[in-house]
C-alpha positions as CSV (number, residue, x, y, z in Angstrom):
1,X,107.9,122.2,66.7
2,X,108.8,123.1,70.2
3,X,107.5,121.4,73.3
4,X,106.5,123.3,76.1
5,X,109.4,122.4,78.0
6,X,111.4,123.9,75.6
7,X,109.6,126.6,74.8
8,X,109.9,127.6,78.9
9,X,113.8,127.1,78.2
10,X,113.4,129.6,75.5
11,X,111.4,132.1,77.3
12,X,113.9,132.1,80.3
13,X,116.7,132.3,78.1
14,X,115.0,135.5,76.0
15,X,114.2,137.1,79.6
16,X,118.0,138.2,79.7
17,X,118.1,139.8,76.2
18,X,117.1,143.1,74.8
19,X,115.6,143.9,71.8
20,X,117.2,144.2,68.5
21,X,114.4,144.5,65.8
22,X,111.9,147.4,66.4
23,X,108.8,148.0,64.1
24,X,107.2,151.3,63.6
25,X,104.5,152.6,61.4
26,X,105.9,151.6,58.7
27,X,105.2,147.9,57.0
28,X,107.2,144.6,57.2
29,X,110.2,145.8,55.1
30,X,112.8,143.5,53.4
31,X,115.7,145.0,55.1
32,X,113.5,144.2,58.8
33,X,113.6,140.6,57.3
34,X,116.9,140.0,56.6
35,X,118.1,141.7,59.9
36,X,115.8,139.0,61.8
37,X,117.1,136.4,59.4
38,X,120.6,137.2,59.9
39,X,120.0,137.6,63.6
40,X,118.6,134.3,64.2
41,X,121.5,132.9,61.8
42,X,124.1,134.2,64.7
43,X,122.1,134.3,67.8
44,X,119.5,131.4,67.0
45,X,116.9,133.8,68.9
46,X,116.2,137.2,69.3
47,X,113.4,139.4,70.8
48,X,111.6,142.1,68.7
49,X,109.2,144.8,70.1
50,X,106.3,146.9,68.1
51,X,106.3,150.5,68.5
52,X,102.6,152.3,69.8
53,X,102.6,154.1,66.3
54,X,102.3,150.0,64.8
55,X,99.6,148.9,62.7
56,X,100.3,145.6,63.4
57,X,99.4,143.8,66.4
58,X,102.6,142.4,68.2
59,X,101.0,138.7,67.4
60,X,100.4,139.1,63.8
61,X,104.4,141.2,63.3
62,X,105.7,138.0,65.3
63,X,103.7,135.4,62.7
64,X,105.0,137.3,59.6
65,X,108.2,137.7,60.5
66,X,108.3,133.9,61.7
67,X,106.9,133.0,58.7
68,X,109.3,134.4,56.3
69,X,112.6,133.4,57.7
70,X,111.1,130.0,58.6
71,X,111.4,130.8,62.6
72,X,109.1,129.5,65.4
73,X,107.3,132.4,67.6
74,X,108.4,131.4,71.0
75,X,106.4,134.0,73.4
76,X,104.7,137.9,72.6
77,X,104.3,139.2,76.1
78,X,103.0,143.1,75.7
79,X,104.2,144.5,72.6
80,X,107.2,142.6,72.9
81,X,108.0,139.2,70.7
82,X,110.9,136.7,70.9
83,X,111.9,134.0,68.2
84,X,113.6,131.1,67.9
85,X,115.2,129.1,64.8
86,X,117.8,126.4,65.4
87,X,121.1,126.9,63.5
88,X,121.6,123.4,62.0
89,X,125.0,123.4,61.4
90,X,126.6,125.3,64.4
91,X,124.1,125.5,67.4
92,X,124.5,127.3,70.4
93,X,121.5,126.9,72.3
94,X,120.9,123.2,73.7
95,X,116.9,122.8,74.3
96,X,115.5,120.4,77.0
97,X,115.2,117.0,75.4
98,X,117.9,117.7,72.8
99,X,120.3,114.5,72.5
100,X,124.0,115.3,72.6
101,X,126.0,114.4,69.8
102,X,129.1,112.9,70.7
103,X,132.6,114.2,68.5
């Protein structure tokens, strides 16, 4: 669970990015899921934007996605969505609060 410190580190950091997963009229598809897995696997946070032709709402494609690749919905501003999920074994994105581990 992120604070909402974090969670403002997040959204600053996602202000930079563009977005990589789009979502048309077409459903949730696996291949959309492993894409956002594999993205937040490299990246550790992405930002993903739902076409006008969407059935989905950009809340409810930013829940399911979350959902099935175990990822936390930082911020859907518009149709646009970003989320986060920490890489546990190499991290690249040090939150606010975040104790650092000494080598």
């Amino acid at each position: 669970m992120l604070t909402s410190k974090q969670r403002a580190f997040l959204r600053s950091t996602a202000n930079g990015i563009d977005s990589i997963l789009h979502i048309g009229k077409g459903e949730i598809s696996p291949a959309m899921i492993k894409q956002a897995d594999d993205a937040l696997t490299a990246r550790e946070i992405f930002k993903g934007k739902t076409l006008e032709s969407c059935v989905l709402t950009p809340r409810e494609a930013a829940e399911t996605i979350a959902t099935q690749v175990n990822a936390e919905v930082v911020q859907v501003i518009g149709r646009s969505f970003v989320l986060f999920r920490r890489n546990k074994k190499e991290p690249k994105i040090l939150l606010p609060g975040d104790k650092i581990r000494a080598k």
